[in-house]
C-alpha positions in Angstrom: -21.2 27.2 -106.0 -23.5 29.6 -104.0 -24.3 27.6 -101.4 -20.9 26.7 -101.0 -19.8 30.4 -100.6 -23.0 30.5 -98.1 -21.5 27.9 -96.5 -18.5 28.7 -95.9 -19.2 33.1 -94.7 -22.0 31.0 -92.0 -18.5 28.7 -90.8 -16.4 31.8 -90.3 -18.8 33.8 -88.7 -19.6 31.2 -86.5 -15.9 31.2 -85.0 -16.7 34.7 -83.9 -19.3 33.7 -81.7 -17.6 30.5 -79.8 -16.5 31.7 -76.3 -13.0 32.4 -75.7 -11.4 29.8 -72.4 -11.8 31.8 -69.0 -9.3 31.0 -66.1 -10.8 31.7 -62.2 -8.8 34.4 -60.7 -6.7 33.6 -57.3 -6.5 36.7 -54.6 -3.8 36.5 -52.1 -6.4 37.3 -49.0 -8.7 35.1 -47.6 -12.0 35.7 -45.1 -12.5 33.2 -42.3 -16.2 33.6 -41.1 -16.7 32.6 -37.5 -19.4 30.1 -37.2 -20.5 27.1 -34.9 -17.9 24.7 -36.9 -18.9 26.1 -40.3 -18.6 29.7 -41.0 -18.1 30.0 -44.6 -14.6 30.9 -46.6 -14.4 34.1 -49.1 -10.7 34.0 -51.2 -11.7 37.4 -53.1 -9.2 39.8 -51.4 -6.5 41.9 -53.0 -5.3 43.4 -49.5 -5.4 42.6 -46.0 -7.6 45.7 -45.0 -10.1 45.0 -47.6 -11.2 41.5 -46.2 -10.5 42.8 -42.4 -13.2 45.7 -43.5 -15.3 42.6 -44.5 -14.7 40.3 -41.2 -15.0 43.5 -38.9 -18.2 43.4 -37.1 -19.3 40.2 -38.3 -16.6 38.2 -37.1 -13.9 35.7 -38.5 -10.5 36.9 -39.5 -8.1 37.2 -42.3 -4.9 34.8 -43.8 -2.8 34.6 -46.9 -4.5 32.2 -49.6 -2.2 29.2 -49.5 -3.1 28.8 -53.7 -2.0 32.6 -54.6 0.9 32.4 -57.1 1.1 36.1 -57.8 2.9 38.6 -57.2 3.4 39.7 -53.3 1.6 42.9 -52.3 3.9 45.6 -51.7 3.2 48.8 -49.7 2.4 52.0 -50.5 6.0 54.0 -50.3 5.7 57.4 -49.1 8.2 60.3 -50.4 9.2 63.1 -47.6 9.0 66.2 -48.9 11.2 68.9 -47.7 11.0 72.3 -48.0 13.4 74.7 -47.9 12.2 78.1 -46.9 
């Protein structure tokens, strides 16, 4: 009977331990690296200034990752203040 209680606390505890499924995360930017024919591709980018900081200097340019399914970036909205004096 004790071994069967060991038994079964060693099988519960052991579904603690069992990784949990991981999905690869898309970015809507992608990096172009210029090359002779095969400059390399980096998909990593949240906005199009982040992967033109990365291109800049190095070469290559920037486009929209075709497998992106998010949602679409949207830009920063400034308020005008006015002030009445």
């Amino acid at each position: 009977m004790r071994s069967i209680l060991i038994a079964s606390a060693v099988l519960a505890a052991s579904g603690f331990f069992v990784p949990s499924t991981s999905y690869a995360q898309t970015y809507p930017w992608c990096a172009q690296y210029s090359g002779d024919g095969d400059g390399g591709r980096n998909c990593g980018f949240t906005t199009y200034a982040q992967c033109m900081a990365t291109v800049s200097g190095i070469g290559g340019f920037c486009e929209r990752n075709s497998f992106y399914t998010g949602r679409e970036e949207q830009g920063r909205r400034h308020r005008r203040v006015v002030r009445e004096d």
